[in-house]
C-alpha positions as CSV (number, residue, x, y, z in Angstrom):
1,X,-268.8,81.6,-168.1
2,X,-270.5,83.0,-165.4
3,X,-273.1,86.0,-165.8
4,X,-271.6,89.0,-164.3
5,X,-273.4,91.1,-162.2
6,X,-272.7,94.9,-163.2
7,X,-271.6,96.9,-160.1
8,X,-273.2,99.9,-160.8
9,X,-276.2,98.6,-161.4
10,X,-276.4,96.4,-158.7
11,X,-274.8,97.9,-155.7
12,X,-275.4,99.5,-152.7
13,X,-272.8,101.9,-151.1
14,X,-274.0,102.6,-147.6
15,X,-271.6,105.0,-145.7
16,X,-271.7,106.4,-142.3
17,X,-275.2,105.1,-141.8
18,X,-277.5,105.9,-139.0
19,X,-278.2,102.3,-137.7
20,X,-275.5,101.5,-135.4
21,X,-274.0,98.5,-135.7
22,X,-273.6,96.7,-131.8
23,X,-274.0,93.2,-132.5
24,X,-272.0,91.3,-135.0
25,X,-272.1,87.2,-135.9
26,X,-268.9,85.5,-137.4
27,X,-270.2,82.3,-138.7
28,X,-266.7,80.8,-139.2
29,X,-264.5,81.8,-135.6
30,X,-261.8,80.0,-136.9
31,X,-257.7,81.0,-137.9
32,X,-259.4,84.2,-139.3
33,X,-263.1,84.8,-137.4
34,X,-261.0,84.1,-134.0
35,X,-258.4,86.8,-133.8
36,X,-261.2,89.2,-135.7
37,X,-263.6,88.0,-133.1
38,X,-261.2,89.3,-130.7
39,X,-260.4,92.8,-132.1
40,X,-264.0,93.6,-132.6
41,X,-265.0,93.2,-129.0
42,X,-261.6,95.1,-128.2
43,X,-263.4,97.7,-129.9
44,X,-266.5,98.1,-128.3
45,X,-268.6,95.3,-130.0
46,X,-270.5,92.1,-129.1
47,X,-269.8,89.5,-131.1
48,X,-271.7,86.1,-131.6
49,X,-269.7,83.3,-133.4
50,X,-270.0,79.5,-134.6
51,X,-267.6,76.7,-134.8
52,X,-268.1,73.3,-136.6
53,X,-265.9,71.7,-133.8
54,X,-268.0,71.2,-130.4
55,X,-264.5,71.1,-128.7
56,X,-264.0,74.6,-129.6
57,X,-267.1,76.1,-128.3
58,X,-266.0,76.4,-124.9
59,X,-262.7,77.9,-126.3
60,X,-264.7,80.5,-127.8
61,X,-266.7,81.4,-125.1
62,X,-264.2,81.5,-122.5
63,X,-262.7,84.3,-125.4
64,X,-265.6,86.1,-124.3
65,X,-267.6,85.2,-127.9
66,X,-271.4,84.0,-127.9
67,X,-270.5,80.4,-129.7
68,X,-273.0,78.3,-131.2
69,X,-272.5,74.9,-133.0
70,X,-273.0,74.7,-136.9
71,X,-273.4,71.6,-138.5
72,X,-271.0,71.3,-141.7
73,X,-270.7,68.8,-144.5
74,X,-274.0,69.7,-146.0
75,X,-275.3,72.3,-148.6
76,X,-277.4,74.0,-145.9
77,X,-276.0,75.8,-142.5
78,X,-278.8,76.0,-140.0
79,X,-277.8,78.7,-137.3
80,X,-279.0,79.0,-133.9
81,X,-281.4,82.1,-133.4
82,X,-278.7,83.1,-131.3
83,X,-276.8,83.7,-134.3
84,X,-279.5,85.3,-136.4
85,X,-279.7,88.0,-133.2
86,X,-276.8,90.7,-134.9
87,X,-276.8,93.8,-136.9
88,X,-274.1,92.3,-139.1
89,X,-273.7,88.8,-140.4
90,X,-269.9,88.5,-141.1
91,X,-269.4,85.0,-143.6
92,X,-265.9,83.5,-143.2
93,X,-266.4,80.1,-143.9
94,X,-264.1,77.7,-146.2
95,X,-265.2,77.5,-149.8
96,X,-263.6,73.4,-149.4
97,X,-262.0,73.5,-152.6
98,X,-259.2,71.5,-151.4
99,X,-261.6,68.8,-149.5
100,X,-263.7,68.4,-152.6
101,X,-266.9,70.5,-150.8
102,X,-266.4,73.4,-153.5
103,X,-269.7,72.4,-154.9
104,X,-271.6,73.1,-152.1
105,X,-270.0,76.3,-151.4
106,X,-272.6,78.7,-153.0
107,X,-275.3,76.9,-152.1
108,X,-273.9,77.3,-148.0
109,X,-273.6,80.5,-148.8
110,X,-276.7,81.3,-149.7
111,X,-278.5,79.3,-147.6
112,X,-276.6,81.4,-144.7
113,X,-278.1,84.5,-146.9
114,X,-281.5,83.5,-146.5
115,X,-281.9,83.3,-143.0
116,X,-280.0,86.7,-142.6
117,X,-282.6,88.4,-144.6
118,X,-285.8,86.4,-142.9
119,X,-284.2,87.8,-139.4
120,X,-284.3,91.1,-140.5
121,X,-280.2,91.3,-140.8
122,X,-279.4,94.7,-143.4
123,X,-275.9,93.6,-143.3
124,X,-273.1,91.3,-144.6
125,X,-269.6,90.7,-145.3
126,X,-268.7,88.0,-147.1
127,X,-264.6,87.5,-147.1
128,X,-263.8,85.8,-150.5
129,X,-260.6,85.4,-152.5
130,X,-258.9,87.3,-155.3
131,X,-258.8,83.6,-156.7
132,X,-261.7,85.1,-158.6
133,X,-259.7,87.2,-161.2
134,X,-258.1,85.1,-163.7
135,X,-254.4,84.9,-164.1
136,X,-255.0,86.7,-167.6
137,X,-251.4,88.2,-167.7
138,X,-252.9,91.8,-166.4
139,X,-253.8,93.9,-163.1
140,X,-256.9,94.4,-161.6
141,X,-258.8,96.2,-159.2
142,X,-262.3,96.9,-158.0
143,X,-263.4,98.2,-160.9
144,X,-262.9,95.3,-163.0
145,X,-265.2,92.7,-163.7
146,X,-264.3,88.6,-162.9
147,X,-264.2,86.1,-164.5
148,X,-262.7,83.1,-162.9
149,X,-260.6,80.7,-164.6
150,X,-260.6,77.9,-161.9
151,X,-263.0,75.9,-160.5
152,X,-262.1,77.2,-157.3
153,X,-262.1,80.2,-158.4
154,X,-265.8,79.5,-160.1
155,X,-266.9,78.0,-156.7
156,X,-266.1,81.4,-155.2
157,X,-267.6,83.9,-157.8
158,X,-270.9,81.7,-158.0
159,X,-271.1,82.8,-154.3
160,X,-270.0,86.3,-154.6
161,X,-272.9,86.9,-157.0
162,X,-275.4,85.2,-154.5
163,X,-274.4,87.7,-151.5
164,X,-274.7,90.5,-154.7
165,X,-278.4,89.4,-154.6
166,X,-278.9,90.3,-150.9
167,X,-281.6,92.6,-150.1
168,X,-280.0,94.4,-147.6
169,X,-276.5,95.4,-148.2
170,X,-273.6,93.1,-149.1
171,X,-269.9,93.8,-148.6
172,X,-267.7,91.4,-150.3
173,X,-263.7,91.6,-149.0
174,X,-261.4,89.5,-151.5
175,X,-258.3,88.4,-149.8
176,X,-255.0,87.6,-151.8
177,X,-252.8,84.7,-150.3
178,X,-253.5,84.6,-146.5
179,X,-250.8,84.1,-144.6
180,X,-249.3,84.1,-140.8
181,X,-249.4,82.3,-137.3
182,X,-250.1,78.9,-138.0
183,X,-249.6,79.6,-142.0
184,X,-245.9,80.1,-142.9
185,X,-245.2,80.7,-146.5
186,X,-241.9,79.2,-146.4
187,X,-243.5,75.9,-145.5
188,X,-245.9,76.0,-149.0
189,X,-243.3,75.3,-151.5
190,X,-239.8,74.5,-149.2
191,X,-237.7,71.7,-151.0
192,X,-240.1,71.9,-154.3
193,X,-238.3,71.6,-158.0
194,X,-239.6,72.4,-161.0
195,X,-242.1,74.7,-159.9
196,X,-244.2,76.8,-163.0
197,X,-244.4,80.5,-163.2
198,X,-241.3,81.4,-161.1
199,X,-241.3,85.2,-162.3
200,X,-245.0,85.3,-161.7
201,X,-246.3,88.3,-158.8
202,X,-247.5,87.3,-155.9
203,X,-250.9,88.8,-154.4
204,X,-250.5,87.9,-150.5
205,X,-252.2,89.2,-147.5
206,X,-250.9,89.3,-143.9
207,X,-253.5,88.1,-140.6
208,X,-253.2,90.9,-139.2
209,X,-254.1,93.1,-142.4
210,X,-256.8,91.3,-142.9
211,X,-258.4,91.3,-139.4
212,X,-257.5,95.4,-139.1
213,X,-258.9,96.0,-142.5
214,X,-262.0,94.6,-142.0
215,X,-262.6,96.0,-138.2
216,X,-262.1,99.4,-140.0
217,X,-264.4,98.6,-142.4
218,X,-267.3,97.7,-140.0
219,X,-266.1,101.0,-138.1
220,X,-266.3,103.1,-140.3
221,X,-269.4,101.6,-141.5
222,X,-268.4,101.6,-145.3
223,X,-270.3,99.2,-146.6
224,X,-271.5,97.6,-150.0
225,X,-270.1,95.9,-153.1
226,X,-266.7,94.9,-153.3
227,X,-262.8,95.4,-151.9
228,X,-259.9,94.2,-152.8
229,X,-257.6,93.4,-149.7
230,X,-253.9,92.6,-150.6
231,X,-250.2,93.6,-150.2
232,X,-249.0,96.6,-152.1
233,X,-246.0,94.4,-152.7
234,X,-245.9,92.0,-155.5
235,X,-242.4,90.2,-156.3
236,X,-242.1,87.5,-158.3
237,X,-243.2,84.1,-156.6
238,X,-239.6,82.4,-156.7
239,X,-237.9,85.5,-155.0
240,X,-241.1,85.7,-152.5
241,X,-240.9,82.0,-151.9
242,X,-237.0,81.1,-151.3
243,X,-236.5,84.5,-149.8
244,X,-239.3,83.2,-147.0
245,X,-237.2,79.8,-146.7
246,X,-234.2,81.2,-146.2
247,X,-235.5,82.7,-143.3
248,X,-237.2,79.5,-142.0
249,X,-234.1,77.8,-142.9
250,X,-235.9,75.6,-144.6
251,X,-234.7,74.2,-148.2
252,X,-235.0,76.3,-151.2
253,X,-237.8,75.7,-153.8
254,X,-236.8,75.8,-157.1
255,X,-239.0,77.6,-160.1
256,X,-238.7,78.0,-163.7
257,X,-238.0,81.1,-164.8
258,X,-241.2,81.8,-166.4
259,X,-244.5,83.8,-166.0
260,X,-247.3,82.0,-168.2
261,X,-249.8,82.9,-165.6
262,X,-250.1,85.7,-163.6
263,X,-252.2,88.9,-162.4
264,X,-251.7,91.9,-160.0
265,X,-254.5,92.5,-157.9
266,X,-254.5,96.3,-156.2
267,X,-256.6,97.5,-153.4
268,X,-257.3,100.9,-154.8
269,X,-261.1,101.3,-152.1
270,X,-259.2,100.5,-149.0
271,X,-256.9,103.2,-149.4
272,X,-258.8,105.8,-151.3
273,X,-261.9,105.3,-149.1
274,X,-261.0,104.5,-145.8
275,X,-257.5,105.7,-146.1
276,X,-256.1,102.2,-144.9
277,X,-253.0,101.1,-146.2
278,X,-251.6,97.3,-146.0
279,X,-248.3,96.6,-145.2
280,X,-245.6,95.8,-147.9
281,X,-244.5,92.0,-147.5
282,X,-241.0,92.1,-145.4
283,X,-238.2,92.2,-147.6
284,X,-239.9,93.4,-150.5
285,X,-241.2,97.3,-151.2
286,X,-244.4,98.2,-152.2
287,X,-244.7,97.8,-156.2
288,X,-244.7,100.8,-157.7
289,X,-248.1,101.0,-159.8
290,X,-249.4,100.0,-156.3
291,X,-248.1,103.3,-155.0
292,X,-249.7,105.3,-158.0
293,X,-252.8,103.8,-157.9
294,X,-253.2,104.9,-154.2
């Protein structure tokens, strides 16, 4: 079990501060950092950014971004001084569960942490993953303490806790299921049979909800401890899942009818302190505790 860091105790809540934030680095400008990249400078910003592909660096810059090369594959990500040049450090890189890098995950991120603090950075989001709550047959939100019952999930909360230790201020934005351009949910289950947990909610996030929520977040300069960004609407995963095929055309994935393991995740900070609001999922209307709690 991991040792939980108590939020109260622990965290700083900076709002509206005095330092203006001009210059921000994305270290990860990828199907998330790019489009992000893009609304921030839409918005008056300068943004720096770093790739792991030296093919997409003039991509980047021709997007207008500062881009630097990163080196990946190790435990430690060197960046450019360019880099460490920002009022804001924004960390979107991939925790590699699926490529069997998990392990190194908290020890990139806080090896990225370190040289935000020796440059004199005072802030940083770090987006993470509401993969840290356990499906514990319950709903959660902010105020609730994780406790990860994956090791993907533990891969992810070891790092949360390491931003948690930052000595400047640490934002932590935990996205539910990303999905859009490039990332169809109909294509993640089509044809399957026998899937588990068909009566299970979903927790799902759009692109574009996650990209506006957090360029209102660095707007409005809210910063510190941790958010919960998600869909208000949670159907069960087989209705979510075939209803999305059937608009693909694709063929129909096939569930049990069963919910062994499940949560509800609710993003009660977004709304209640920066009054933003994402989108129900098309098709299906905001759930209804969601509502309440908002």
């Amino acid at each position: 079990m991991l040792a939980e860091v108590p939020a109260a105790k622990n965290t700083k809540f900076v709002t509206n501060m005095n330092h203006t934030i001009s210059t921000i680095s994305i270290i990860g400008c990828g199907w998330l950092g790019l489009p992000l990249a893009k609304l921030l400078m839409d918005s008056g910003y300068r943004v720096r950014g770093s790739t792991t592909t030296a093919e997409k660096v003039p991509l980047l810059r021709d997007a207008g971004i500062d881009a630097y090369l990163v080196e990946a594959g190790t435990d430690q990500l060197l960046l450019h001084n360019g880099l460490l040049n920002a009022d804001l450090l924004l960390i979107n890189i991939p925790p590699g569960n699926k490529s069997g890098l998990g392990s190194l995950y908290a020890a990139r991120v806080q090896s990225l942490l370190d040289q935000a603090a020796q440059a004199g950075i005072g802030q940083v989001i770090m987006t993470s993953s509401t993969g840290v709550y356990p499906d514990a047959c319950r709903h959660f939100d902010e105020q609730e303490s994780s406790e990860p019952d994956t090791p993907g999930g533990i891969n992810i909360r070891q790092a949360e806790l390491a931003a948690q230790n930052f000595p400047g201020t640490a934002t932590i934005v935990r996205c539910g299921g990303l999905f859009g351009p490039g990332r169809d949910p109909a294509r993640f289950f089509a044809g399957k049979t026998g899937l588990p947990d068909g009566q299970a909610p979903v927790n799902m996030l759009s692109l574009q909800d996650a990209v506006n929520f957090i360029c209102q977040l660095i707007r409005k300069q809210t910063f510190g401890g941790v958010y919960n960004a998600c869909s208000p609407s949670h159907p069960a995963k087989q209705d979510y899942y075939r209803y999305a095929a059937l608009r693909a055309g694709l063929a129909l994935p096939e569930f049990r009818e069963e919910a062994k393991k499940w949560k509800v995740v609710h993003a009660n900070r977004a709304a209640n302190e920066l009054n933003f609001h994402f989108s129900p999922l098309e098709g299906f209307a905001p759930d209804r505790l969601s509502e309440k709690n908002t």
